[in-house]
ZADO-1210 file (C-alpha; in nm, 4 decimals, padded with zeros to 6 digits):
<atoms>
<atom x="00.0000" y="00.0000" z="00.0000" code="UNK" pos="1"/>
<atom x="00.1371" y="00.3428" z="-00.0840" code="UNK" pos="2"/>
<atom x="-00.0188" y="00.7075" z="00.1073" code="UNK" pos="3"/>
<atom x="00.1296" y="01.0523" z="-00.0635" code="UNK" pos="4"/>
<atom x="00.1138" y="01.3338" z="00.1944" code="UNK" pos="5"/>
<atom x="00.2088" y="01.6847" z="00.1874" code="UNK" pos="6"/>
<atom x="00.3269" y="01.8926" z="00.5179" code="UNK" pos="7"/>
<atom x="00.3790" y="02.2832" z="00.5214" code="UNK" pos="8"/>
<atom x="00.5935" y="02.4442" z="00.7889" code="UNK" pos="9"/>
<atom x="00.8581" y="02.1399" z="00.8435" code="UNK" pos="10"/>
<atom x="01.1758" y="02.0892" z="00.7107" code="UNK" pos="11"/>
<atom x="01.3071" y="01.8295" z="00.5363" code="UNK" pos="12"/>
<atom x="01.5660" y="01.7744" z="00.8727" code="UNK" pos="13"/>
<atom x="01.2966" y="01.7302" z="01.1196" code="UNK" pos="14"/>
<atom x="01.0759" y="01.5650" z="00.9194" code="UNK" pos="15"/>
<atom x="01.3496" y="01.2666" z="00.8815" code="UNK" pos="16"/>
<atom x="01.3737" y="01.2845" z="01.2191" code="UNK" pos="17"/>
<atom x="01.0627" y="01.2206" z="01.3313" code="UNK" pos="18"/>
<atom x="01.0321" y="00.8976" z="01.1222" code="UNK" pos="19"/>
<atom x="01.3515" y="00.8047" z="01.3008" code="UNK" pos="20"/>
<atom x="01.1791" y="00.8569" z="01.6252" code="UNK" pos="21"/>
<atom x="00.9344" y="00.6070" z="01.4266" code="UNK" pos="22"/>
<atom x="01.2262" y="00.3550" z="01.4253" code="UNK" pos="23"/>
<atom x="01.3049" y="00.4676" z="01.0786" code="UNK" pos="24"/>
<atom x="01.6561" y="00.4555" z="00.9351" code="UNK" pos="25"/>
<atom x="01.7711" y="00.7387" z="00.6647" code="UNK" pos="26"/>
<atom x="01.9357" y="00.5899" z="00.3312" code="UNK" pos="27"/>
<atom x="02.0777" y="00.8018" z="00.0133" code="UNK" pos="28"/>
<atom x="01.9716" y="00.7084" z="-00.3004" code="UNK" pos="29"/>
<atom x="02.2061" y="00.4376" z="-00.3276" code="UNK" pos="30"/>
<atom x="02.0360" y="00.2663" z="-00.0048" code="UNK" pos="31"/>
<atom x="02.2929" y="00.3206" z="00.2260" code="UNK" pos="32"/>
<atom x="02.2555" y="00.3841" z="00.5897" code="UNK" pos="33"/>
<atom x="02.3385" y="00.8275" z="00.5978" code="UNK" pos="34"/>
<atom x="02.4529" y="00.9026" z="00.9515" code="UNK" pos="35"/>
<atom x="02.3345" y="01.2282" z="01.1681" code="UNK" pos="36"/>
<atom x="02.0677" y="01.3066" z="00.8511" code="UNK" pos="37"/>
<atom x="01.8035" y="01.4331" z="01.1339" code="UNK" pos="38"/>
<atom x="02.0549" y="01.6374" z="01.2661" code="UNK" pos="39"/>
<atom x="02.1960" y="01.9110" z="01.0363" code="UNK" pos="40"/>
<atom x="02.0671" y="02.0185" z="00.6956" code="UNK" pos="41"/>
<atom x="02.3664" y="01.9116" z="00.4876" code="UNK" pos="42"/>
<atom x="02.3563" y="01.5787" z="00.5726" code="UNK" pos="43"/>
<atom x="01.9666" y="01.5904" z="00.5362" code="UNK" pos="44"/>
<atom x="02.0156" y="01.6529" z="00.1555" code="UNK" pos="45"/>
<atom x="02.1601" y="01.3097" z="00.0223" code="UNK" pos="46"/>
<atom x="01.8399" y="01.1426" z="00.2314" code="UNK" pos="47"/>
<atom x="01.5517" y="01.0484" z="00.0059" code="UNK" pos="48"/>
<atom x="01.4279" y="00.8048" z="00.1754" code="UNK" pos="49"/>
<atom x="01.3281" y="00.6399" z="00.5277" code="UNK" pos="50"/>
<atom x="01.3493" y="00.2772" z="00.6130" code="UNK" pos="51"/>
<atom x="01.2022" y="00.0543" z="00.8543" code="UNK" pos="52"/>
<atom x="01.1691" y="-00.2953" z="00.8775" code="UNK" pos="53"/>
<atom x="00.8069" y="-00.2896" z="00.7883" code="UNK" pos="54"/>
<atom x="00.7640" y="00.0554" z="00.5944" code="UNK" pos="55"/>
<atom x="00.9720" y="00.3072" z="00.3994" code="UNK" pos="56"/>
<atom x="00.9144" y="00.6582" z="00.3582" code="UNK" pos="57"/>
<atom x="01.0023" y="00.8486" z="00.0055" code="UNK" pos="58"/>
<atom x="01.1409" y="01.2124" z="00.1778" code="UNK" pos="59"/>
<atom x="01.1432" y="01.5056" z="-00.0404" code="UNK" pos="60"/>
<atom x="01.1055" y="01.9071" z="00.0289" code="UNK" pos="61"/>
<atom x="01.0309" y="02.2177" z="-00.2298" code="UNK" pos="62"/>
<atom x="00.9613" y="02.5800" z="-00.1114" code="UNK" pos="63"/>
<atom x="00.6012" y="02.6786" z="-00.2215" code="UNK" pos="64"/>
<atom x="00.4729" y="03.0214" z="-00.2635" code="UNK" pos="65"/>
<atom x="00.1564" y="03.1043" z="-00.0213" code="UNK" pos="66"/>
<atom x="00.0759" y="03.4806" z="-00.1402" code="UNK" pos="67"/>
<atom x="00.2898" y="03.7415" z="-00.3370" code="UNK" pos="68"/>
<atom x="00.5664" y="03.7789" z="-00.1181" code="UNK" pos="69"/>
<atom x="00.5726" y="03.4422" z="00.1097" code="UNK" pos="70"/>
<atom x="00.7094" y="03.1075" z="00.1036" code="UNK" pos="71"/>
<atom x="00.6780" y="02.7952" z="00.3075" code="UNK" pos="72"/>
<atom x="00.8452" y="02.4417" z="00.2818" code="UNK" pos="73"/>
<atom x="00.6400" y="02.1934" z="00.1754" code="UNK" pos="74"/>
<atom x="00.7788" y="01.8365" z="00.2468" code="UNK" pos="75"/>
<atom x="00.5984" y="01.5579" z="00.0517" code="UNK" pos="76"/>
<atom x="00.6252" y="01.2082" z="00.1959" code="UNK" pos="77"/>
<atom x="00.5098" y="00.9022" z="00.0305" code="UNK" pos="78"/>
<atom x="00.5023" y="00.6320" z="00.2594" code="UNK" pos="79"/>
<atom x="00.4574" y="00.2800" z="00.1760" code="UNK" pos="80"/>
<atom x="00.3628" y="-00.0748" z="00.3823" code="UNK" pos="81"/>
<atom x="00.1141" y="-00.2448" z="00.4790" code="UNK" pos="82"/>
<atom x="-00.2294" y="-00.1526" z="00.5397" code="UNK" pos="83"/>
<atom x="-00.1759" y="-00.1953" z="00.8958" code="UNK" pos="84"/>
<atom x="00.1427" y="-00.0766" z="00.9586" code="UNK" pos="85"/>
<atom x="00.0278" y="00.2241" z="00.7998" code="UNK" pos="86"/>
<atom x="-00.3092" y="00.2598" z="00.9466" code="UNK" pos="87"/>
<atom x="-00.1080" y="00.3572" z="01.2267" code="UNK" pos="88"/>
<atom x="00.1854" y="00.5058" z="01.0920" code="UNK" pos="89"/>
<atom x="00.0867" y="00.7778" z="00.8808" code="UNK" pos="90"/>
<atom x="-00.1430" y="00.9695" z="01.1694" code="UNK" pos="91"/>
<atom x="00.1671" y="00.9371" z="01.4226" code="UNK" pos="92"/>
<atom x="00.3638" y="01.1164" z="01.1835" code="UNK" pos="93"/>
<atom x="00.1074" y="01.3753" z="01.1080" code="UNK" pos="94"/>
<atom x="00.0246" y="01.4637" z="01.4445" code="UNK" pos="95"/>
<atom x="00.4082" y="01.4903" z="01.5093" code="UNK" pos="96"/>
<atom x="00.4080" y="01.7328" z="01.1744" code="UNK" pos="97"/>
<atom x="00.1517" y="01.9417" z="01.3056" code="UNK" pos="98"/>
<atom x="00.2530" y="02.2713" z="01.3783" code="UNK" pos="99"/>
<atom x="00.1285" y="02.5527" z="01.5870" code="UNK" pos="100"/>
<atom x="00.0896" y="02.8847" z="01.4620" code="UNK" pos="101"/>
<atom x="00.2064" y="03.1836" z="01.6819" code="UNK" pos="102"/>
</atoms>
């Protein structure tokens, strides 16, 4: 099973490392384990996607204009599994995504 989902207001960074905090494990494109990526932005870049032993996560960020004069991030996520696994996946992540306004 596959679930595209869009978040505005994250980064790329945090957004990797909240599926770590998921038990995810960031790979580059090759599939190799990247080190740190939920910890600085550099090493965020290489990351595309997630891994888990039951689910992977497809990672990637674009700045989108909302209004004349103001941009956000938008990270876009597809996650794929199980129905199961991401029955309960996919709203753990989102309520970690969700932001506050201020």
């Amino acid at each position: 099973m596959r679930v595209a989902k869009e978040y505005r207001g994250i980064s790329k960074r945090l957004a990797i490392r909240y599926l770590e905090g998921l038990g995810g494990q960031p790979v580059d494109a090759d599939g190799n384990p990247v080190a740190g990526a939920g910890e600085d932005q550099a090493a965020a870049e290489p990351v595309v996607r997630v891994e888990a032993d039951d689910w992977s996560a497809t990672v990637a960020a674009e700045k989108v204009s909302i209004g004349p004069s103001m941009q956000l991030t938008e990270v876009a996520i597809d996650f794929e599994g199980d129905e199961d696994t991401l029955d309960e996946l996919v709203p753990t992540f989102s309520q970690k995504a969700m932001r506050a306004g201020g």
